[in-house]
MARTIPA-854675 format. One record per atom (N, C-alpha, C): x, y, z; residue in three letters; residue number from 1. Coordinates in nm, 4 decimals. Layout:
// residues N
+----------+----------+----------+-----+-----+
|        u |        v |        w |  aa |   i |
+----------+----------+----------+-----+-----+
|        X |        Y |        Z | ala | NUM |
...
+----------+----------+----------+-----+-----+
END
This chain:
// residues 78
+----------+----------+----------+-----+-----+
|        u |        v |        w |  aa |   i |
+----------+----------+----------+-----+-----+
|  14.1347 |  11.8032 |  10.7996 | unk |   1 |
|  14.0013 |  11.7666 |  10.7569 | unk |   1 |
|  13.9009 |  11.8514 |  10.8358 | unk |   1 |
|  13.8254 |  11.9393 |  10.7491 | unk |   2 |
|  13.7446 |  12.0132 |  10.8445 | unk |   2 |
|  13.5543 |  11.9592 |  10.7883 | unk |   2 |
|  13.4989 |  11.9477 |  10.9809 | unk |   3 |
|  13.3896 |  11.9390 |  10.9260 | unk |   3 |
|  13.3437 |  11.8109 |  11.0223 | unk |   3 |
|  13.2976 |  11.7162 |  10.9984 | unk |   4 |
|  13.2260 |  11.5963 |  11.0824 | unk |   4 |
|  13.1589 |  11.4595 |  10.9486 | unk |   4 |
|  13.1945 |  11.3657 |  10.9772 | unk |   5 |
|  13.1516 |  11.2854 |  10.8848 | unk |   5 |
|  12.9657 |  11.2667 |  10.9415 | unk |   5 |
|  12.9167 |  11.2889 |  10.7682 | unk |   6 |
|  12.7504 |  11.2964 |  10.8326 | unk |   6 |
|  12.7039 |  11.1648 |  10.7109 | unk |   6 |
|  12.6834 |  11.0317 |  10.7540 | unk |   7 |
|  12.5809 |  10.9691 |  10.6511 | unk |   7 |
|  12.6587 |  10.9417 |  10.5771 | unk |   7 |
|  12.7834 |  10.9110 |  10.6092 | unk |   8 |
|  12.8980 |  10.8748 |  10.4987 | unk |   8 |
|  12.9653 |  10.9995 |  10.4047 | unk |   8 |
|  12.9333 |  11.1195 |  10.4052 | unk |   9 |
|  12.9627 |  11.2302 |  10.3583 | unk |   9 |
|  13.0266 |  11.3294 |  10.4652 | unk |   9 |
|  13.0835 |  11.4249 |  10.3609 | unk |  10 |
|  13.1119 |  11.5730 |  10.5127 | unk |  10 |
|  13.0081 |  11.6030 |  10.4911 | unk |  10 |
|  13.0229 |  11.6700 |  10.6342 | unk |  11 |
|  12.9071 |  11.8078 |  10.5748 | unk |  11 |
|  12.9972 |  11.9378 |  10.6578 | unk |  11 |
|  12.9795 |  12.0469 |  10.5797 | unk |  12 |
|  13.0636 |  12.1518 |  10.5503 | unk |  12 |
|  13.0827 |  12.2339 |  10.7112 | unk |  12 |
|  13.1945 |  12.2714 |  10.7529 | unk |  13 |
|  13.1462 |  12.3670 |  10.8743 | unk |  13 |
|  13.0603 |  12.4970 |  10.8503 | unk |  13 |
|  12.9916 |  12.5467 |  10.9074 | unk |  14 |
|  12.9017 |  12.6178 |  10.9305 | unk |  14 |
|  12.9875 |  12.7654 |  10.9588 | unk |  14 |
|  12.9375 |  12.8669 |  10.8898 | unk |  15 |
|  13.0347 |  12.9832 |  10.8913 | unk |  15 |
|  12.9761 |  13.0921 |  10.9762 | unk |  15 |
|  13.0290 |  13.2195 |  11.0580 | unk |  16 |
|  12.9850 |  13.2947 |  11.1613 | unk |  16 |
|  12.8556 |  13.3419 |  11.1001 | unk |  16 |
|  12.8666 |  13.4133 |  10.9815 | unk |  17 |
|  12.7224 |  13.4802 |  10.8950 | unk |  17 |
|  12.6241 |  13.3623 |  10.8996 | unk |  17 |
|  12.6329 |  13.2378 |  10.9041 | unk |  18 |
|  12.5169 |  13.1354 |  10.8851 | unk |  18 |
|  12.4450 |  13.1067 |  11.0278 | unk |  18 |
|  12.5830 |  13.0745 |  11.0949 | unk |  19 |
|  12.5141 |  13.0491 |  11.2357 | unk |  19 |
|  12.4483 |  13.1410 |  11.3301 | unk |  19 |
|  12.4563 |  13.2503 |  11.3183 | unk |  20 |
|  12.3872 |  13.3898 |  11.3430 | unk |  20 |
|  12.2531 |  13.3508 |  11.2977 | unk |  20 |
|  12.2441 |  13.3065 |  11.1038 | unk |  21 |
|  12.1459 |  13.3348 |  11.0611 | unk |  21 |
|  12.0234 |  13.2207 |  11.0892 | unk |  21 |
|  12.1030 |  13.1165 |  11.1267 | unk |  22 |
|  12.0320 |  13.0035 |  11.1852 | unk |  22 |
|  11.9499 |  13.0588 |  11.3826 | unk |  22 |
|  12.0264 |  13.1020 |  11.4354 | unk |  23 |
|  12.0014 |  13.1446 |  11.5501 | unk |  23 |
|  11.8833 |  13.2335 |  11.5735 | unk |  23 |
|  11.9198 |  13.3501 |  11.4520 | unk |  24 |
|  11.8049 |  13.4328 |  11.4506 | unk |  24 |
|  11.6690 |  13.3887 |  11.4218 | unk |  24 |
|  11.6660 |  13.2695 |  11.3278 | unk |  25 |
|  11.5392 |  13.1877 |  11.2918 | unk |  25 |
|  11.5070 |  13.0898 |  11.4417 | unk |  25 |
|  11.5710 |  13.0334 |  11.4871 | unk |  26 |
|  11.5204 |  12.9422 |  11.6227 | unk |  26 |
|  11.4782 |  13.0475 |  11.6901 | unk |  26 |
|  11.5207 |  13.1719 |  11.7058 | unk |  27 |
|  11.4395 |  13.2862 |  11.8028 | unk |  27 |
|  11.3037 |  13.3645 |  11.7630 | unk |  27 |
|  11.3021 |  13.3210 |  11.6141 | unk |  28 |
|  11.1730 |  13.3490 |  11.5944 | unk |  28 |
|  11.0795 |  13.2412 |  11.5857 | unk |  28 |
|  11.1020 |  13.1238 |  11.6131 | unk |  29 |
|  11.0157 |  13.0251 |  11.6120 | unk |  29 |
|  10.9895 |  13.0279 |  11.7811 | unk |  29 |
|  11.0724 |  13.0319 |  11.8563 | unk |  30 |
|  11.0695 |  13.0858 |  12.0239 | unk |  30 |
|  10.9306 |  13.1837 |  12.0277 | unk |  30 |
|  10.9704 |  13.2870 |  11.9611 | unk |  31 |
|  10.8709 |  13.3851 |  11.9877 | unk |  31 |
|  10.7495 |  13.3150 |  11.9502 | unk |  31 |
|  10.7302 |  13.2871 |  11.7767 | unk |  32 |
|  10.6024 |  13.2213 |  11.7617 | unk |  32 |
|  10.5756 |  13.0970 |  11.8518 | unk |  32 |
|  10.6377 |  13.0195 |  11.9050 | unk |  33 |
|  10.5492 |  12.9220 |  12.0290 | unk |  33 |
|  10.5278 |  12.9909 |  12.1694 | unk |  33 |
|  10.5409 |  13.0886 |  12.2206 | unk |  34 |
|  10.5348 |  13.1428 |  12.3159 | unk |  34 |
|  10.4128 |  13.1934 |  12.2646 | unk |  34 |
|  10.4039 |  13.2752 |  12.2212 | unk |  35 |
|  10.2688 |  13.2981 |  12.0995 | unk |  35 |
|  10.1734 |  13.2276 |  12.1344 | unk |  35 |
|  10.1934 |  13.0968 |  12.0609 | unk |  36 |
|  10.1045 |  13.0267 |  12.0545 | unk |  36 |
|  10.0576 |  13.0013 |  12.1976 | unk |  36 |
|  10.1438 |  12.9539 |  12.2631 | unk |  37 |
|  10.1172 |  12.8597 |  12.3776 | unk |  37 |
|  10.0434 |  12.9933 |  12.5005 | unk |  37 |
|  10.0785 |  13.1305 |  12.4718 | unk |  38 |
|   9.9778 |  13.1946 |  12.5368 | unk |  38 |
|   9.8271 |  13.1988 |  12.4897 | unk |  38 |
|   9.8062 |  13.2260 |  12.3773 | unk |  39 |
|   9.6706 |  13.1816 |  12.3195 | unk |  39 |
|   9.6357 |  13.0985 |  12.3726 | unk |  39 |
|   9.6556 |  12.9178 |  12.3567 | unk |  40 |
|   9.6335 |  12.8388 |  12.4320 | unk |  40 |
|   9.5836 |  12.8813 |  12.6012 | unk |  40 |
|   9.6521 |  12.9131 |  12.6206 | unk |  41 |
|   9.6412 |  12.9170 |  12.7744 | unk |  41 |
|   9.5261 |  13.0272 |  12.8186 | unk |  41 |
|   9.5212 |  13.1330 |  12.7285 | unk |  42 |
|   9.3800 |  13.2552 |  12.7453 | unk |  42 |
|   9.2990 |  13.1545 |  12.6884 | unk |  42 |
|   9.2667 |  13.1205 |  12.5966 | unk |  43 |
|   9.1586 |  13.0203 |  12.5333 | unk |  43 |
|   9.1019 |  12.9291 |  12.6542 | unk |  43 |
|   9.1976 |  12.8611 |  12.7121 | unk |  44 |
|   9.1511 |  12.7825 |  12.8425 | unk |  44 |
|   9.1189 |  12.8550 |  12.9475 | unk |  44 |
|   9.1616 |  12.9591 |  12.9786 | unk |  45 |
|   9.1079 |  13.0531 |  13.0980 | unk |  45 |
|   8.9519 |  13.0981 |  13.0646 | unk |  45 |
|   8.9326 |  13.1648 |  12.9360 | unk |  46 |
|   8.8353 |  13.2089 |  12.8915 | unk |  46 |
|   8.7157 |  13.0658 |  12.9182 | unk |  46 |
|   8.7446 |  12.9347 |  12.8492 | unk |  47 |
|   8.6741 |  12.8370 |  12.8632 | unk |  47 |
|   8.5851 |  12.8345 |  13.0097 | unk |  47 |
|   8.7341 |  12.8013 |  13.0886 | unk |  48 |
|   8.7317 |  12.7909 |  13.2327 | unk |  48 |
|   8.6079 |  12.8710 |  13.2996 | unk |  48 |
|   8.6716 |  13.0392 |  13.2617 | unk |  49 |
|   8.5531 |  13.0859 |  13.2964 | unk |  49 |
|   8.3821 |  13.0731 |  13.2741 | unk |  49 |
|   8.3987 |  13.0493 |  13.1591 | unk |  50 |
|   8.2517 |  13.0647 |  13.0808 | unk |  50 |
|   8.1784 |  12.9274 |  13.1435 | unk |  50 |
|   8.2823 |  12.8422 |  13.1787 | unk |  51 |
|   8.2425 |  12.6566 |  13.2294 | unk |  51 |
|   8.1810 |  12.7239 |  13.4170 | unk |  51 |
|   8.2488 |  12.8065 |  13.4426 | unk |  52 |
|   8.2410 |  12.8047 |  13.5743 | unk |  52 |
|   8.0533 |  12.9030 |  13.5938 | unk |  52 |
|   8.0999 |  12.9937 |  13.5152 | unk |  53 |
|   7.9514 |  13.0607 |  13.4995 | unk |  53 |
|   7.8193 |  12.9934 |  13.4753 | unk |  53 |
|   7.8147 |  12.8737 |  13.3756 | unk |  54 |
|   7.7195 |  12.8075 |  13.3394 | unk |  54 |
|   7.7106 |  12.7277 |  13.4749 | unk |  54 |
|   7.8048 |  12.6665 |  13.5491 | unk |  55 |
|   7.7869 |  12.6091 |  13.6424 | unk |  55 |
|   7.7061 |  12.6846 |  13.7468 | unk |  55 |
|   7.7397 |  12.8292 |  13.7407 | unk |  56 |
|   7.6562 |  12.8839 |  13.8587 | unk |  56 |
|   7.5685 |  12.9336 |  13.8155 | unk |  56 |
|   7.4924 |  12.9194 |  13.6645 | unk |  57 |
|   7.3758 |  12.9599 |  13.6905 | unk |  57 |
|   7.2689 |  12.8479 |  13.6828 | unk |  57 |
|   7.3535 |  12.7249 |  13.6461 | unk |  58 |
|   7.2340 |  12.5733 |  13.6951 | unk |  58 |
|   7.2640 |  12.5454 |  13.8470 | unk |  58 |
|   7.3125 |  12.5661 |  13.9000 | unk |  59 |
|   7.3049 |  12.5555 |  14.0755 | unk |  59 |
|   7.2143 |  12.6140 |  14.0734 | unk |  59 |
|   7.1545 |  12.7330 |  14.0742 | unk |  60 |
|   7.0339 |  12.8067 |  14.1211 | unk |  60 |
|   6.9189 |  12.6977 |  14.1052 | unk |  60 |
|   6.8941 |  12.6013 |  13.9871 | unk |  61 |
|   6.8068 |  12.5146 |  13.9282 | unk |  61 |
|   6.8343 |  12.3493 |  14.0052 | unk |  61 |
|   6.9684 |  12.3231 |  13.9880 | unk |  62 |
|   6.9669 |  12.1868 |  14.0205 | unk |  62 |
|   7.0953 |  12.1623 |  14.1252 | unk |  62 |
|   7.1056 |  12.0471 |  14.1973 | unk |  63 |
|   7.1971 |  12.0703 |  14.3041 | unk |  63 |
|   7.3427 |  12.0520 |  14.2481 | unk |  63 |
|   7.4221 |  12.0677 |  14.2725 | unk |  64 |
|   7.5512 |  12.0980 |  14.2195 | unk |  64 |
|   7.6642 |  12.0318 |  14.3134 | unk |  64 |
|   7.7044 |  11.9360 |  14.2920 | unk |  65 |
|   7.8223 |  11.8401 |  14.3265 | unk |  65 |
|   7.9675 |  11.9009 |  14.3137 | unk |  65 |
|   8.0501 |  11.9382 |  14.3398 | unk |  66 |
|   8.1452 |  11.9681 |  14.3296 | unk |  66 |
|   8.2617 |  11.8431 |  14.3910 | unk |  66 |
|   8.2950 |  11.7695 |  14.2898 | unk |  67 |
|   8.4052 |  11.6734 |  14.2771 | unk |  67 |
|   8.5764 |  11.6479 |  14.2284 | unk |  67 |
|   8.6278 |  11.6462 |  14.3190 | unk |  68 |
|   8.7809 |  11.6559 |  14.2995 | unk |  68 |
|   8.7970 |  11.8204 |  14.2109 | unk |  68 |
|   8.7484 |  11.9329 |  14.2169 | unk |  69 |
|   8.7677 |  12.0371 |  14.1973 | unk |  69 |
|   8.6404 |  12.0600 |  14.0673 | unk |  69 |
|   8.5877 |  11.9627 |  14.0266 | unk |  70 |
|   8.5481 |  12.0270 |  13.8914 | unk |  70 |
|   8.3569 |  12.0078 |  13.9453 | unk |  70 |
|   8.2999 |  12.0815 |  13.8587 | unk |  71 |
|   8.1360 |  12.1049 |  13.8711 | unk |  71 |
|   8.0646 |  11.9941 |  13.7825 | unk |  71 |
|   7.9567 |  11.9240 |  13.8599 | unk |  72 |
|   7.8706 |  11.7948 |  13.7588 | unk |  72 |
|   7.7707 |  11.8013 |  13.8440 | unk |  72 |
|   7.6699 |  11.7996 |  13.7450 | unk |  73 |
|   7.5266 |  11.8365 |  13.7870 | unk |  73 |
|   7.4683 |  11.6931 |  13.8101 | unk |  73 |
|   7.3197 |  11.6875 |  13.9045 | unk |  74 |
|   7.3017 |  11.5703 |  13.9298 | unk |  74 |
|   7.1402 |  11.5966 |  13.9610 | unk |  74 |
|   7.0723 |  11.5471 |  13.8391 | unk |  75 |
|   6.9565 |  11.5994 |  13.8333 | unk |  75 |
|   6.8544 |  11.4670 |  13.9433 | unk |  75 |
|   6.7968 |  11.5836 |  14.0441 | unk |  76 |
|   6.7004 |  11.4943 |  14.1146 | unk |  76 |
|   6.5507 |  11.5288 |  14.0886 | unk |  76 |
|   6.5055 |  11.5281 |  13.9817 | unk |  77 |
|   6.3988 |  11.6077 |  13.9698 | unk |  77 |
|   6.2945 |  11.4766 |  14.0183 | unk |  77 |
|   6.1484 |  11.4874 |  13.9078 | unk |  78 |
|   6.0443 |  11.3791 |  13.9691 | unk |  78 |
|   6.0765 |  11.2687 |  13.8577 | unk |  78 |
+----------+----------+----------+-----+-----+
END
């Protein structure tokens, strides 16, 4: 009996040409999330930066708190 009972049915063994062809597809989905997940990660750097800049150019204006690592402004005006 070749194969594995699936759901009350066989299901067929899987032949060298398929499982290659299956392999080659999980390595391109690899590539596309690596992909992705660098985007992600420049997208947040880029943020980061642009967050950190705005922060330093309202310090010049208002006093600037720096809390558990991140920037929040704290307006003491009149």
């Amino acid at each position: 009996m070749r194969g594995r009972a699936h759901r009350g049915g066989m299901r067929p063994s899987m032949d060298g040409d398929e499982l290659i062809n299956l392999l080659h597809r999980l390595d391109l989905v690899k590539v596309k999330l690596n992909g992705l997940e660098n985007e992600v990660r420049n997208a947040n750097t880029a943020r980061s930066a642009a967050f950190l800049q705005i922060c330093g150019r309202f310090s010049r204006d208002f006093p600037l708190n720096l809390v558990g690592g991140a920037c929040s402004f704290k307006f003491t005006g009149p």
